[in-house]
N, C-alpha and C positions, 0 to 999 in steps of 0.2 A: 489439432490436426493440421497438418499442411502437405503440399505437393510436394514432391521428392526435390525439388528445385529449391523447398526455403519459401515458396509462398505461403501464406498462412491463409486457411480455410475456416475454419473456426478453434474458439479459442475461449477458456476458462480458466483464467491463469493468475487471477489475482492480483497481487503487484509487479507481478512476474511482466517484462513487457513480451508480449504475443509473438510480433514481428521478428525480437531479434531472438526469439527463442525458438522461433520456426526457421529460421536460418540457418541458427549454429547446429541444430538438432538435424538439421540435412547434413551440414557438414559430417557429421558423427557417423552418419549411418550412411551416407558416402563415403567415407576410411571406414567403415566395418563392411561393410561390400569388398571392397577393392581387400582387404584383407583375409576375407570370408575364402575370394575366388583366388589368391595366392595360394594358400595353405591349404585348397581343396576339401574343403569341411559341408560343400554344399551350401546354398543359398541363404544368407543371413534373414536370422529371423528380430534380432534384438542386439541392441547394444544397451548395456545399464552400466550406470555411473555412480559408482558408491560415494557419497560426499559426507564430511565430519556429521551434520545434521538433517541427511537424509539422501532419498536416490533420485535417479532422473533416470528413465527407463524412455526409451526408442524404438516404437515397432516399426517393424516394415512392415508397409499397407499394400503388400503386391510390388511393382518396380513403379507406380506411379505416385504413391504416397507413405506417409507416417502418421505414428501417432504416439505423442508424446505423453509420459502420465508421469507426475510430480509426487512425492512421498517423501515422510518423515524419517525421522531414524527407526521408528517401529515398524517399517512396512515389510512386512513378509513378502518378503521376491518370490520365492519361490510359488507362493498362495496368486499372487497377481499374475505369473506368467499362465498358470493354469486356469485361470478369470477371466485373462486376455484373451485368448487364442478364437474364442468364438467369436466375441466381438470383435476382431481383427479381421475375422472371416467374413462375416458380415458384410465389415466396413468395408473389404477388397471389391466384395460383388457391388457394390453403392458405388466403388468409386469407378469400377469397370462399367460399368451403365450408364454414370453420370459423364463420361468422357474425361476427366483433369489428364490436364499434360504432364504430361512426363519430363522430365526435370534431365 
């Protein structure tokens, strides 16, 4: 998880490094915003990343954070987006309480 800025809040990422994954993943979901509000489709709620050996998926956590979840080539997109949505919700109300800056 990180702030919409690329900070990094917490992190379970393996050999993955944290920091520069909480960066590039603001980036993403920075051009999926800005794209979102071009093409009028309403407020981005995800960006996923289909890669040879698996996805990288990007929630928007409200306009003040994200949350990143890493998967294999077997991961059911469609089963995680519908897994996700509560715990995203969740996590919105936690980050709206806990105050994180907005990026």
């Amino acid at each position: 998880m990180a702030s919409s800025d690329g900070m990094l809040i917490a992190a379970d990422t393996g050999e993955v490094r944290p920091d520069v994954l909480a960066a590039m993943a603001a980036a993403a979901l920075g051009l999926g915003r800005s794209t979102s509000e071009e093409v009028g489709l309403g407020s981005l709620r995800e960006v996923v990343t289909r890669c040879r050996d698996g996805h990288i998926v990007v929630y928007a956590v409200g306009e003040r954070a994200l949350l990143v979840v890493l998967g294999d080539e077997g991961l059911d997109v469609a089963n995680l987006h519908l897994r996700s949505r509560p715990v995203v919700e969740r996590l919105e109300a936690i980050v709206q309480r806990e105050g994180v800056s907005a990026g």
